[in-house]
KEFITI-505558 format. One line per 8 residues: their letters; for each residue x, y, z of C-alpha. Coordinates in Angstrom, 1 decimal. Layout:
residues N
a) X:Y:Z | ...
This chain:
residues 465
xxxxxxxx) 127.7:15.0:137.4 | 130.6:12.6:138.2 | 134.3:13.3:137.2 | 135.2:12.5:134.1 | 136.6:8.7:133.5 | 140.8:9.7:132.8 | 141.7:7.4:129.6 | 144.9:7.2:127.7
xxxxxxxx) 145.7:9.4:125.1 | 145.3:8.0:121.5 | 147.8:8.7:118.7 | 146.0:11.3:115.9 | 146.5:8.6:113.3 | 144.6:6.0:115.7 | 141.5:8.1:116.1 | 140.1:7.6:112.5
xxxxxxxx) 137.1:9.2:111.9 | 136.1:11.2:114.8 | 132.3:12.4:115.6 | 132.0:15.2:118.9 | 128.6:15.6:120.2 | 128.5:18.9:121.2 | 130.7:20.4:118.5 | 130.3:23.8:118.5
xxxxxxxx) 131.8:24.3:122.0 | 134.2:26.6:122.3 | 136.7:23.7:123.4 | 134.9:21.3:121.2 | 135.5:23.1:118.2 | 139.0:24.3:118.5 | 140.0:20.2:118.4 | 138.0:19.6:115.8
xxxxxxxx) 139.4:22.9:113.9 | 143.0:21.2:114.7 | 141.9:17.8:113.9 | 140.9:18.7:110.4 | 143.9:20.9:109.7 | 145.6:17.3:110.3 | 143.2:15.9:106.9 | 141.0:14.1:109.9
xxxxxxxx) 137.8:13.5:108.8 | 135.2:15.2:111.2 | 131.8:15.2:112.0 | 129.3:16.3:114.9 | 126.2:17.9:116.2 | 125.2:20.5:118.1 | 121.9:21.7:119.6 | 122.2:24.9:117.7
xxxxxxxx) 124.0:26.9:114.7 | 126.8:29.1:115.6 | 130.0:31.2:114.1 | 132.1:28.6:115.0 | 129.8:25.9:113.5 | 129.8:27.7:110.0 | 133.7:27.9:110.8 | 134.0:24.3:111.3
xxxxxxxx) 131.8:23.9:107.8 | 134.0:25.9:105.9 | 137.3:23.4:106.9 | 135.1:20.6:105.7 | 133.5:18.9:108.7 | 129.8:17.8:108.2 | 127.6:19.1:111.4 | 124.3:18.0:111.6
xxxxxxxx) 121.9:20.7:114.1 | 120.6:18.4:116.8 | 121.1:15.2:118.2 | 120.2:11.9:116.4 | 120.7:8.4:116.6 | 121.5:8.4:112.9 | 124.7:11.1:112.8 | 126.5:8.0:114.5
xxxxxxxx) 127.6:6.6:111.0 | 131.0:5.8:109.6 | 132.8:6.5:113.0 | 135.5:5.0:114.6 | 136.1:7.6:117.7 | 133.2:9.8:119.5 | 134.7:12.5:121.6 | 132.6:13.9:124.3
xxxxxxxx) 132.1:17.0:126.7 | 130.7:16.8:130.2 | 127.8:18.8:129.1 | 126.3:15.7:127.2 | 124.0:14.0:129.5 | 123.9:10.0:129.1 | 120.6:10.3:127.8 | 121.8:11.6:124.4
xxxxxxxx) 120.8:9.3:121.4 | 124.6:10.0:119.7 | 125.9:8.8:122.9 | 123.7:6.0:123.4 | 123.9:4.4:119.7 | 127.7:4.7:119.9 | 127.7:2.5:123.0 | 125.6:0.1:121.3
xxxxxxxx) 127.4:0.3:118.3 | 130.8:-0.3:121.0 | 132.7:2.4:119.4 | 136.0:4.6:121.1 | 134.3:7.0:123.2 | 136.5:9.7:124.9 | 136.1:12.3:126.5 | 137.5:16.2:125.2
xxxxxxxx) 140.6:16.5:127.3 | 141.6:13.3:125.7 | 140.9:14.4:122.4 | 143.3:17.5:123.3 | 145.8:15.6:124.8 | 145.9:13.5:121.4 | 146.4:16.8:119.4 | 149.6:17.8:121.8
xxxxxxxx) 151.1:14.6:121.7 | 154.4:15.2:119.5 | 154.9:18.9:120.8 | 156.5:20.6:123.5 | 153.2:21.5:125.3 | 152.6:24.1:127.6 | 149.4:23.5:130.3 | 147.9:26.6:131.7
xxxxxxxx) 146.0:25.5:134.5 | 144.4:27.6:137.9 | 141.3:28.0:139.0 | 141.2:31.4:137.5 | 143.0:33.4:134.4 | 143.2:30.5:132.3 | 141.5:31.6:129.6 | 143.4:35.1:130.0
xxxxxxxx) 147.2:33.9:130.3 | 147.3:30.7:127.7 | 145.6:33.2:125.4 | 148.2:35.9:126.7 | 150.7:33.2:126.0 | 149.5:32.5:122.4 | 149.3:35.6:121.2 | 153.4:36.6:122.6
xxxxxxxx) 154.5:33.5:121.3 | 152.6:34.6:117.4 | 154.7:37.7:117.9 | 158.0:36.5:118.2 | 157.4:34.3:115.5 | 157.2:30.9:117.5 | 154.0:30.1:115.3 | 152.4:27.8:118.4
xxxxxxxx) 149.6:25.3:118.2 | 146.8:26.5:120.7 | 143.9:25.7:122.1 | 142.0:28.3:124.1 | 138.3:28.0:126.3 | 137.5:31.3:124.3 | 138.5:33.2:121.2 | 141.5:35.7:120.7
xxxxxxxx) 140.6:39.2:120.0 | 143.6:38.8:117.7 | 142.4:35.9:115.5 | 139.2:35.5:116.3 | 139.8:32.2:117.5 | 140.0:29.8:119.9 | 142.2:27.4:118.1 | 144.7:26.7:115.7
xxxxxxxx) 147.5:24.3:114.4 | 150.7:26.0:114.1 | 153.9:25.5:111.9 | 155.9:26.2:115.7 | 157.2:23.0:118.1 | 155.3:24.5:120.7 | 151.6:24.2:121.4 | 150.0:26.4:124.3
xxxxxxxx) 146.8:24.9:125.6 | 144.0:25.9:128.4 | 143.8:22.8:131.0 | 140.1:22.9:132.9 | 140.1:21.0:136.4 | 136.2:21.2:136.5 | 135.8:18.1:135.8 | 139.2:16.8:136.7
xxxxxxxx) 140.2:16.1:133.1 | 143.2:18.2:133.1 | 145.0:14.6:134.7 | 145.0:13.1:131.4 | 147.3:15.9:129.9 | 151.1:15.5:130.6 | 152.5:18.7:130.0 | 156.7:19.5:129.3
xxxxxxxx) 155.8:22.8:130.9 | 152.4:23.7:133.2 | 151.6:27.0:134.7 | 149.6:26.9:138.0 | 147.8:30.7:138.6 | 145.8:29.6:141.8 | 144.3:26.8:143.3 | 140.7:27.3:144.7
xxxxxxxx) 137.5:25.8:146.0 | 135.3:25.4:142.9 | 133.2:22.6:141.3 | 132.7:21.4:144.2 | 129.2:19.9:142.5 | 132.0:17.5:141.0 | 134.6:17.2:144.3 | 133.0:17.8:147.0
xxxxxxxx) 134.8:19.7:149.3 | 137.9:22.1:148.5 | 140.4:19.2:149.5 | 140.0:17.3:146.7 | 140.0:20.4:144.4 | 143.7:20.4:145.7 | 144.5:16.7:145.7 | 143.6:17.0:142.0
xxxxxxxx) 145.8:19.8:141.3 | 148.9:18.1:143.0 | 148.1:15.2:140.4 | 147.8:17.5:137.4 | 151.7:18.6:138.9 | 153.1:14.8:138.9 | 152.1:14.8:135.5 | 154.6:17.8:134.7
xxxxxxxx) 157.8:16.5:132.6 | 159.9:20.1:133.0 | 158.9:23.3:134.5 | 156.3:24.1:136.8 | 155.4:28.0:137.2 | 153.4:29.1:140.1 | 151.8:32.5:141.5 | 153.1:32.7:145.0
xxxxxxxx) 151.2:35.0:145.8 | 148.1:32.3:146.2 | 148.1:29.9:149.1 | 147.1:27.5:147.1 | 149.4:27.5:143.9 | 152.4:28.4:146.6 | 151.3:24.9:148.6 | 151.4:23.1:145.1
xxxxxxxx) 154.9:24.7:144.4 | 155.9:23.7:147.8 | 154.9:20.0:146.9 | 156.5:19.5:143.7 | 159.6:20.8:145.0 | 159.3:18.0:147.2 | 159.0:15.6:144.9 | 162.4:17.0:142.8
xxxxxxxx) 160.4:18.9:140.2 | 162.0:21.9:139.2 | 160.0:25.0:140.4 | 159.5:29.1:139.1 | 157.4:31.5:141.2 | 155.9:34.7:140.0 | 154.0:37.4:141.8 | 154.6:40.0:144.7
xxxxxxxx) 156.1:37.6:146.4 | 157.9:35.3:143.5 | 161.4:34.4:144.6 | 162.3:34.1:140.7 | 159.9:36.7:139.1 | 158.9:39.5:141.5 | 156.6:41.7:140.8 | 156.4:45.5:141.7
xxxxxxxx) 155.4:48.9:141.1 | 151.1:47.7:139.5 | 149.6:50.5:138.2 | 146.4:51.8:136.0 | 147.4:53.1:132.8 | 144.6:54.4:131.2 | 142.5:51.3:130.0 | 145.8:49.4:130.5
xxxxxxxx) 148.3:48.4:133.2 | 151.8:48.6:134.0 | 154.1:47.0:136.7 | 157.5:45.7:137.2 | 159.7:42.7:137.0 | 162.8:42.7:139.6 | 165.8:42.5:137.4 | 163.7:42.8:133.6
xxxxxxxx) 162.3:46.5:134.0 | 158.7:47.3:133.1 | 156.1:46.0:131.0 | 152.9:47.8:129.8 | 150.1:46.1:129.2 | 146.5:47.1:126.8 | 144.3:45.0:129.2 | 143.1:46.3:133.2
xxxxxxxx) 144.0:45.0:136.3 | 146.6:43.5:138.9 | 145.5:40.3:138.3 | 146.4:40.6:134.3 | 150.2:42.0:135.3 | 150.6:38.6:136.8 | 148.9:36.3:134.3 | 151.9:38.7:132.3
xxxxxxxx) 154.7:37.5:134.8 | 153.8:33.7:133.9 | 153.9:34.2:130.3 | 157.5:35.9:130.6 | 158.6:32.7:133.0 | 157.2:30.7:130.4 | 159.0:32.5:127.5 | 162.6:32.3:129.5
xxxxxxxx) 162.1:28.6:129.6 | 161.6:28.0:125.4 | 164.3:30.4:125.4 | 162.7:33.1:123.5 | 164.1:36.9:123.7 | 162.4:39.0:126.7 | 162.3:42.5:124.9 | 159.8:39.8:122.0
xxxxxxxx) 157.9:38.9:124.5 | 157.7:42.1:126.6 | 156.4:43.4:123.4 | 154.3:40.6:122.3 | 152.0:41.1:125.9 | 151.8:44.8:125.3 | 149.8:43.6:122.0 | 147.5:41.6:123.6
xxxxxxxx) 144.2:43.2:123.7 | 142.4:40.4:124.9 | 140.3:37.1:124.7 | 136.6:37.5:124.5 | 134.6:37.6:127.1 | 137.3:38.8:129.5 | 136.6:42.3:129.9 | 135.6:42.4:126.5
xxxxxxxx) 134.2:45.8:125.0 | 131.1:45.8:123.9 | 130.5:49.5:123.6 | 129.4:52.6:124.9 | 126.9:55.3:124.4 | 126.0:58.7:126.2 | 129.9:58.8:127.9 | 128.5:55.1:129.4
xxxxxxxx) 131.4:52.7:128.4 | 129.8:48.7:128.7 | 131.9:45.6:129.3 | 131.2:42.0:129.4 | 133.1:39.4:131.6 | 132.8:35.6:131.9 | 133.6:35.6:135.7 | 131.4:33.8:137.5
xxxxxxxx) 133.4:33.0:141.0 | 133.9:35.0:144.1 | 137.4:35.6:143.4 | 137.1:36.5:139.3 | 134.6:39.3:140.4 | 136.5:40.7:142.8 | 139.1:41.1:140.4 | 137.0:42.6:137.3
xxxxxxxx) 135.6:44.8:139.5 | 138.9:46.4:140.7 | 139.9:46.4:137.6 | 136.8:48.3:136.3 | 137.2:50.9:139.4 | 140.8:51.4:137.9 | 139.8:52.0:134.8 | 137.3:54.5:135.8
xxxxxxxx) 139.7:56.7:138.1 | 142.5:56.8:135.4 | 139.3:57.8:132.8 | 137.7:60.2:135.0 | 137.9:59.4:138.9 | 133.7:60.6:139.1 | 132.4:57.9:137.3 | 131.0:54.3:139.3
xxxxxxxx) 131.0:50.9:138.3 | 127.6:49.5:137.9 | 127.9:45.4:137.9 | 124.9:43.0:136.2 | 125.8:39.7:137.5 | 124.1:36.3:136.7 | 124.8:33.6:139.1 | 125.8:30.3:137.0
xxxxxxxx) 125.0:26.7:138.7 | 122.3:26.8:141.7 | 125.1:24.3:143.4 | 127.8:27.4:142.9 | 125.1:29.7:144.0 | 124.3:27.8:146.7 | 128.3:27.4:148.3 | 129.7:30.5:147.3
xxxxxxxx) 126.2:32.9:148.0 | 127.8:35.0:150.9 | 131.3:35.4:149.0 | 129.4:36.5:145.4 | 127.4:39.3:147.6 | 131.1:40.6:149.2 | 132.4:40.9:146.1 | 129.6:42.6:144.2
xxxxxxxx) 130.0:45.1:147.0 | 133.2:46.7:145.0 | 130.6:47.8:142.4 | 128.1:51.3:143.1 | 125.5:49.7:141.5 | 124.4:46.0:141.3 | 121.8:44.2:139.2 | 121.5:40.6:139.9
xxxxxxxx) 119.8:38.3:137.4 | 118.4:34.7:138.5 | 120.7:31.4:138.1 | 121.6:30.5:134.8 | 121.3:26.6:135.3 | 123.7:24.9:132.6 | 123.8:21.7:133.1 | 122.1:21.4:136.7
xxxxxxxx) 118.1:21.3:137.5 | 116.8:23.9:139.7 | 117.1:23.5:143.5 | 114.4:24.8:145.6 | 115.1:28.2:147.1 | 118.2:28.8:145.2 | 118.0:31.6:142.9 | 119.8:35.3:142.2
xxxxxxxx) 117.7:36.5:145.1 | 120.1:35.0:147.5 | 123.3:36.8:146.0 | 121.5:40.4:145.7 | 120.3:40.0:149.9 | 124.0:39.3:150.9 | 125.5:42.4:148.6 | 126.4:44.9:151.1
xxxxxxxx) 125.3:48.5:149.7 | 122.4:50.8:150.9 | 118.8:50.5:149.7 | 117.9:51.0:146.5 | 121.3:50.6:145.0 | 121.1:46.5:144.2 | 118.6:44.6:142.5 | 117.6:41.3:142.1
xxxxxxxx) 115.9:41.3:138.6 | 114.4:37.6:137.2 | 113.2:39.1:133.9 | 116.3:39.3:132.1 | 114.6:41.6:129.4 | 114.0:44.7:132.2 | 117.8:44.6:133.1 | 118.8:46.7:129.7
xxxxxxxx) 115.9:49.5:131.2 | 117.3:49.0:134.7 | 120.5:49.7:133.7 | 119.5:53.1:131.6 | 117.7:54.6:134.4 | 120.9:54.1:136.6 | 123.8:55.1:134.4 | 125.5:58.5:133.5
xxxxxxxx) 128.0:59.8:131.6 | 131.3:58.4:133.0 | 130.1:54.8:134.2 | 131.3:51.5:133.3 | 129.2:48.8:133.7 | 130.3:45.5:133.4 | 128.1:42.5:132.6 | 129.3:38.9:134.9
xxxxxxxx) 128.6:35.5:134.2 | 129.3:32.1:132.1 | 125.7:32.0:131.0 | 123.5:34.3:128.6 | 124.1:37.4:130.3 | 126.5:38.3:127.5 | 123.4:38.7:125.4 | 123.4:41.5:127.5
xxxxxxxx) 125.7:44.2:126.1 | 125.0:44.8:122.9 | 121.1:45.3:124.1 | 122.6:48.0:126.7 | 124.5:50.0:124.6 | 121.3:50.1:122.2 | 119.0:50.9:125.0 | 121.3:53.7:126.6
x) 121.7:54.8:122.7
């Protein structure tokens, strides 16, 4: 997969009837949600049903299930995801039919046009802060437009068009389509190697990134506490573009005093005084710290906002609840990089010694993309080392064909525990049994991965009912 071709964005009243192949992605379908809200009319395919499909339905979209040459009727603009492969008849009858075909970002950066928009962009915490944004902003009444990679616990969604000027949306750099968005306000939470299917090598991951910050209008908010956001920072202040820094080491937010609260967190801001939040982890105080910076520049009241975050409960998938059983409480996580596991599974040990300080943190990971397997093998195994217990699953492939040699196996060899306390398990359907005869009353486990893994959960719980 090539990066994405960067386009200009289109006005909403030039798109005219817009088609998306691939519809019921989560990104997909929040556009499409916003687009019809605007009295656009809509249609698409996907290769299966879903929530967000009968969603779409409801708003008056026609999906068709499955791709066909024939869907490609009546359409002036076809928006596409990466995950569409050129072979797709949709795709291929609307070249031959030589109608506007863009890609999603563009489609989103269409949406924002005519707001004050607000970027959240970082290899990691995305999902977490602009959703962490969203819902603070809902609380003090801003009303924002939003567009998240995954759904609010909140709302159940991953989208919406709000009455508010502002509109808070998640901007992915996997495929380098973030450069077509030119944010009044972007927030930077790190910058690291990843995609590299796409880049290549981690210098180019951080050459895009320092493109994505020319394209900010106002405010850029960086974690200086990452070497990478804090060289980006360092760079646009270079260049005369005004600059906020958050974290430990934030010279205007600083952040002190992280702690476990129960299944939440709480920490400090130099100057602001604490903020408790309903979500684990160190890593979620500062996702906090770049909403509030955020916040301070639309001008909204901090004691709103302060109590706007301590609201958030969470987007889903993030170490989302799924239930528990026997005194066994079981999570589910989308992280699937070195550096998001690490952080979950700190997270999970801190939840466990604020619950009951004897209870271990048993991790089922699935590796996604043999090509992110393959780069990051020795880093997944470090990391899956925080956990007691590890259960590795084999490579959920996406979009990629299998490479030879590349599977789970690699990741469970290079976890560094004793004998007998990871393993590598292909069959997906033994994991709920593995994970039965492992747990007892006081565990978390925590189920890892952008793929099906999250089938996962609900099957655990069940089987350690």
């Amino acid at each position: 997969m090539s990066l994405v071709k960067l386009v200009d964005p289109i006005a909403v009243a030039d798109l005219g009837r817009v088609h998306f192949i691939g519809i019921g992605g989560s990104g997909m379908s929040g556009i499409a949600r916003i687009l019809l809200k605007r009295g656009v009319r809509v249609t698409g395919s996907d290769a299966r049903s879903s929530e967000l499909v009968t969603e779409l339905r409801e708003l008056g979209a026609t999906v068709h299930i499955g791709h066909a040459a024939s869907h490609i009727r009546d359409v002036d603009t076809v928006v596409v995801s990466t995950a569409i492969r050129d072979s797709n008849p949709e795709l291929g009858e609307a070249l031959k039919q030589g109608l506007r075909i863009i890609p999603r970002a563009a489609a989103l950066a269409s949406v924002m046009a005519g707001r004050t928009a607000v970027a959240i962009a970082g290899t990691h915490g995305k999902t977490t802060t602009t959703s962490m944004l969203t819902v603070a902003l809902q609380k003090s009444g801003a009303d924002p437009s939003y567009c998240v990679g995954g759904q609010l616990v909140t709302t159940g969604l991953g989208a919406d068009d709000g009455q508010g000027g502002v509109f808070v949306a998640e901007a992915d750099e996997s495929d380098g389509s973030f450069l077509m968005l030119a944010p009044d306000i972007a927030v930077v939470t790190n910058v690291e190697a990843d995609h590299l299917d796409n880049y290549g090598d981690p210098r180019a991951v951080h050459d895009s990134f320092a493109r994505f910050a020319e394209r900010v209008g106002s405010l850029l908010v960086v974690c200086a506490d990452d070497p990478g956001a804090a060289e980006l920072a360092a760079k646009a202040r270079e260049r005369g573009l005004r600059v906020r820094t958050y974290g430990v080491a934030g010279e205007d937010y600083r952040v002190s005093g992280v702690r476990p609260d129960g299944f939440g967190t709480v920490f400090a801001i130099e100057g602001r005084g604490n903020v408790r939040l309903a979500v684990p982890g160190a890593h979620n105080a500062l996702n906090a710290t770049a909403v509030i910076a955020v916040a301070d520049e639309l001008g909204l009241p901090f004691e709103e906002i302060r109590q706007g975050l301590g609201a958030f409960t969470g987007a889903k998938r993030r170490f989302e609840a799924k239930g528990e059983a026997g005194g066994i409480a079981v999570f589910d996580s989308y992280a699937h990089h070195p550096t998001e596991l690490t952080a979950d599974l700190r997270a999970a040990r801190d939840v466990v010694a604020s619950y009951s300080g004897s209870g271990r943190v048993i991790a089922v990971f699935q590796p996604h993309l043999y090509s992110r397997t393959r780069y990051f093998a020795d880093e997944f195994g470090a990391a899956l080392g925080l956990a007691d217990e590890v259960i590795v699953l084999d490579v959920y492939g996406a979009r990629e064909d299998p490479e030879p040699g590349v599977s789970g196996a690699m990741v469970a060899e290079r976890v560094p525990l004793p004998e007998g306390r990871v393993s590598y398990a292909p069959d997906r359907a033994s994991v709920p049994g593995l994970v039965a005869e492992r747990a007892r009353p006081g565990d978390i486990v925590l189920t890892m991965g952008a793929g099906d893994v999250t089938e996962l959960g609900p099957q655990i719980v069940a089987r350690l009912s």
